[in-house]
N, C-alpha and C positions, 0 to 999 in steps of 0.2 A: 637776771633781767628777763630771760626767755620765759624762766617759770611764773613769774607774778605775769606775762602775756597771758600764757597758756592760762593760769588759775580765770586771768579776766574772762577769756572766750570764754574759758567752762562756766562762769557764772552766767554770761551772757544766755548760753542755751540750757542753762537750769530756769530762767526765766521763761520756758515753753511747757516746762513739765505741771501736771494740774492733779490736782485730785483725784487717786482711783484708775490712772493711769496703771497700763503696762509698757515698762519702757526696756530698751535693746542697752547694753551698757557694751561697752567698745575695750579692747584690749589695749596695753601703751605709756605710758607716762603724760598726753592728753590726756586723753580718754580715762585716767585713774583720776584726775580733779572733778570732773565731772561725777564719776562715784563717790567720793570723797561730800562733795558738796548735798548731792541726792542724800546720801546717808544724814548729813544737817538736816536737811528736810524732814525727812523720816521723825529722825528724832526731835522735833517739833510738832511733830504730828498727823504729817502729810502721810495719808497712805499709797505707794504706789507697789508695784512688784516688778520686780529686775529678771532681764532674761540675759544672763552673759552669755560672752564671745570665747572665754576662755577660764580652766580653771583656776589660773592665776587672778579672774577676777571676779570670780565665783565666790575667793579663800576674799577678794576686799570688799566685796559687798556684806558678805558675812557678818566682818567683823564692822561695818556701820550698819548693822542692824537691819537690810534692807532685803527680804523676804523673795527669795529666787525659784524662778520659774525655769525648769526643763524640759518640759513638752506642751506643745505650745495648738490651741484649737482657734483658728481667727487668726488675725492681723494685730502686729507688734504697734502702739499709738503712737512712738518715738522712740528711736534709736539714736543716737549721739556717737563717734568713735572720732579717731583722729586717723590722716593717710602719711601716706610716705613720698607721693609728689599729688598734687593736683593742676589738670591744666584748663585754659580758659572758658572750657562748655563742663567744667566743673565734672568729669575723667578722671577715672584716682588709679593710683597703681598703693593698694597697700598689702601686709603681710610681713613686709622685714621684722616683725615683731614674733611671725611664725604662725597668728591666728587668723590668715585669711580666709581659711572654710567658712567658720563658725562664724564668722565677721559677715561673709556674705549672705551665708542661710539668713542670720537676723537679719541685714541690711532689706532682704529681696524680701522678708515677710514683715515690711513695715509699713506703715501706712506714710510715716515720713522719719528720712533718713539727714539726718547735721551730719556733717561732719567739722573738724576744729583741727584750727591748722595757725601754722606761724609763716613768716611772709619767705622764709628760707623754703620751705615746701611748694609754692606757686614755680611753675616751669612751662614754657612756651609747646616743651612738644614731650608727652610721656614717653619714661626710657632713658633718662639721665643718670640715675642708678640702675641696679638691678629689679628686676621682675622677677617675683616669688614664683615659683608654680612647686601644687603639691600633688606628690603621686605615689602608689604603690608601693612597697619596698622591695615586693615580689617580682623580680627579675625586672628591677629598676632600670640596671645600664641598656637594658633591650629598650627601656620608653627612654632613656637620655639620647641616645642611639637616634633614635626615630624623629628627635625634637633637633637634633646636630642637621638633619640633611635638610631643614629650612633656613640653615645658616647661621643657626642661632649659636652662642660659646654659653656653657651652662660649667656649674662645680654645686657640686652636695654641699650643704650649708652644715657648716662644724667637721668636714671633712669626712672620709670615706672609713676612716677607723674606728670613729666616735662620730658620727652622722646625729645632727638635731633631728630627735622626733617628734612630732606635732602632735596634740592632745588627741588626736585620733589614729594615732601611731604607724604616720605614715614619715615619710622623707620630704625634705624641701631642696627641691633643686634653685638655683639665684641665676635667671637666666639676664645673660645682657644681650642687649639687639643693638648692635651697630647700625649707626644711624639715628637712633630715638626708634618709635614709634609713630609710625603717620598716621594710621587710620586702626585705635583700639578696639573700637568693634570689629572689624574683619581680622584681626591679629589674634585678639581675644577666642573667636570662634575657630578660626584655625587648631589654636593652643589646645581648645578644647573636644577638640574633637579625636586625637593623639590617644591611642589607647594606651593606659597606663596613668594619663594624668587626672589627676581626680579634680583639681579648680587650680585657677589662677589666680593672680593679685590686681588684675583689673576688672574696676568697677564704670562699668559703663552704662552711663544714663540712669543710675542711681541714686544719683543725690539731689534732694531738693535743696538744700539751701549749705554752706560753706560759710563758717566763722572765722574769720579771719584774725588774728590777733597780731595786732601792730601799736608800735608806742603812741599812737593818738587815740588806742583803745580796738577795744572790739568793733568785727565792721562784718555787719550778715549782707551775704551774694547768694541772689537765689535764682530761681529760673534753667535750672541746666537738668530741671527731669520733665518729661514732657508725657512717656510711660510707663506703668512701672508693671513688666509685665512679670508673672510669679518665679522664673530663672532667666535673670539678666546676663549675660555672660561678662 
């Protein structure tokens, strides 16, 4: 049931994509209906070019035929991805998937940024789960270290002997904040300012508009970007 939700959202925001476009394709099990469908297009005859978030969705655009862009001159005309909580000024915390870098570089060079969600993912305050953050590998426990005296409880994501490495071959620490998060921008900026961390998994003031996928159908929320300045933290 979740997926025939998800397939609807992703058709919902395949209904924005136009002709000659360049669009941001999102990392995820979302975010792959969405390629899935773009590649329909394609092979009907729409021309557009796909700038992915990851190689994983590099290898599925591929193989739907959809013509990928890796360096990128100008602004992205739509990006689509899916997050891992959103909360109600439409605040994402994503990356448990391991592609928050490359999620954000696109996201932050878009002209307008969907994201696609299921109604388990809406959450009154971010930091119900874990928060991604990716950093260095080079004398990592020195920046874990440095991220512990804000209080925070962190573990290397796939563990310390066999550690997941992210397509840019760094580490991903899964930090949890007790408490949630009250205020993602100034936590966000903190996060990043932490030498050693290279990005985080919050997206703040990023998204224009959030697909909602619930069994009365798809349901588009918009209004929760107001700027979108070129590094959003």
């Amino acid at each position: 049931m979740i997926d025939e939700l998800k397939q609807a959202a992703a058709g919902k925001a395949l209904e924005l994509v136009q002709d000659g476009m360049l669009v941001g394709l999102g990392t995820g099990t979302t975010a792959r209906f969405f390629v899935e469908g773009l590649g329909r297009l394609v092979s009907q005859g729409m021309k557009v070019r796909g700038v992915p978030t990851s190689r994983e969705t590099a290898e599925v655009a591929a193989e739907h035929g959809i013509p990928i862009v890796t360096e990128l001159v100008g602004q992205i005309d739509l990006s689509v991805d899916g997050a891992d909580e959103g909360d109600p000024a439409l605040n994402l915390i994503k990356g448990r998937g391991g592609a928050l870098f490359r999620e954000k570089l696109v996201a932050a060079a878009s002209k307008r940024f969907v994201v696609l969600v299921d109604e388990s993912k809406l959450v009154k305050q971010l930091g119900v789960g874990v928060l991604p953050a990716e950093v260095l590998p080079f004398l990592w426990r020195s920046t874990a270290e440095r991220m512990t005296t804000l209080g925070l409880s962190l573990v290397v994501r796939g563990g310390e002997e066999t550690p997941y490495i992210t397509d840019n071959g760094n580490l991903i620490l899964d930090v949890t904040v007790e408490g949630g998060i009250s205020n993602p921008k100034e936590f966000g900026g903190v996060l990043k300012q932490i030498t050693g961390v290279v990005e985080h998994g919050l997206f703040v003031g990023m998204t224009d508009t959030v697909i909602l996928a619930g069994p009365e159908g798809p349901k588009a929320i918009g209004g929760g970007r107001t700027v979108h300045p070129p590094h959003a933290s």
